[in-house]
Structures are given as structure tokens and as C-alpha cells.
C-alpha positions in Angstrom: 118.6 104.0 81.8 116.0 101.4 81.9 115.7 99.1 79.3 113.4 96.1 78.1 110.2 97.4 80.2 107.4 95.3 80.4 104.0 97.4 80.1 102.6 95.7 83.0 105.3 96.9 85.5 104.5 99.7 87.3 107.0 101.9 88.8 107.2 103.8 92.3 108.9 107.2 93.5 108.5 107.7 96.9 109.6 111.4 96.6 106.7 113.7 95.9 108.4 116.9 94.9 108.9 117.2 92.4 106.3 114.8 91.0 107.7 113.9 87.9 110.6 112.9 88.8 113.4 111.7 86.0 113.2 108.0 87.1 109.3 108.1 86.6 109.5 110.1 83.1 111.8 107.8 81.9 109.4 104.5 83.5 106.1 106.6 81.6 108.4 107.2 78.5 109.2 103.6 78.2 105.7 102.5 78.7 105.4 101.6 82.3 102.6 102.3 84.5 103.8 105.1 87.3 103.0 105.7 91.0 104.2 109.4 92.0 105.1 110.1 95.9 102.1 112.2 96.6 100.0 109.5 95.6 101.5 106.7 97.4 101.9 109.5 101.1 97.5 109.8 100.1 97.0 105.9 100.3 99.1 105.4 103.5 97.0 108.2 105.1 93.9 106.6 104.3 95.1 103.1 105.3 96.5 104.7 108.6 92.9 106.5 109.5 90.2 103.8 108.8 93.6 101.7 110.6 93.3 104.3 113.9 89.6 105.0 113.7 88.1 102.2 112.5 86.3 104.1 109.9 87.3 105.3 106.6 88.3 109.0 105.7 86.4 111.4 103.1 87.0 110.7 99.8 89.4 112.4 98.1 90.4 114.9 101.6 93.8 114.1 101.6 94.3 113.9 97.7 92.9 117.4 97.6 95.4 118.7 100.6 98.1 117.1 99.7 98.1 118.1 95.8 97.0 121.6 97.2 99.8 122.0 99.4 102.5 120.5 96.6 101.3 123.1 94.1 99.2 120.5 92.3 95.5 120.7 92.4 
């Protein structure tokens, strides 16, 4: 159980299915800011394509397959 949470923290789940998971309903419920698994898997993708092509990728590509392929968008 988390106690005592500070509105600016924000909390992370790496796992992305489900998205919601217990730890970051309970961080949301408490009042913390949350950063779901899917979310954080989009950013690294982006980072590691403008990284490997030197350019960066289409906005919102990998948000919109990744959510598609979990079910969620």
C-alpha cells in the first residue's frame, strides 16, 4: 500500500498488459501522476529510431500500433 504520496511523483509500470495495472491505480488513486508500460515501450521506440536513423519517426505511428495491437486504440 503506498502511503504519504506527493502529487508531484510520478509513478512507472513497465508492464503494458494489462495497462492499469494495481500498482498504478493505487499511484492514480492516491494522487500521483502515472506512466503506463505501453507508453514508456512508444518513447523508447521513438528514441531508438531518430537514435538508428538519424531522423525522427511519424508522430504518433507507434502510439497508434502499439495501443492497436494491446486492444487500446
Amino acid at each position: 500500500r503506498l502511503v504519504g504520496m506527493n502529487p508531484s511523483l510520478v509513478v512507472m509500470d513497465t508492464v503494458y498488459r494489462p495497462l492499469e495495472t494495481p500498482l498504478l491505480a493505487a499511484a492514480r488513486g492516491l494522487g500521483a501522476r502515472t506512466l503506463d508500460g505501453a507508453t514508456m515501450f512508444v518513447r523508447q521506440a521513438q528514441a531508438q529510431f531518430a537514435l538508428w536513423t538519424g531522423s525522427p519517426p511519424e508522430v504518433g505511428l507507434y502510439e497508434r500500433l502499439v495501443r492497436a495491437r494491446l486492444g487500446g486504440g
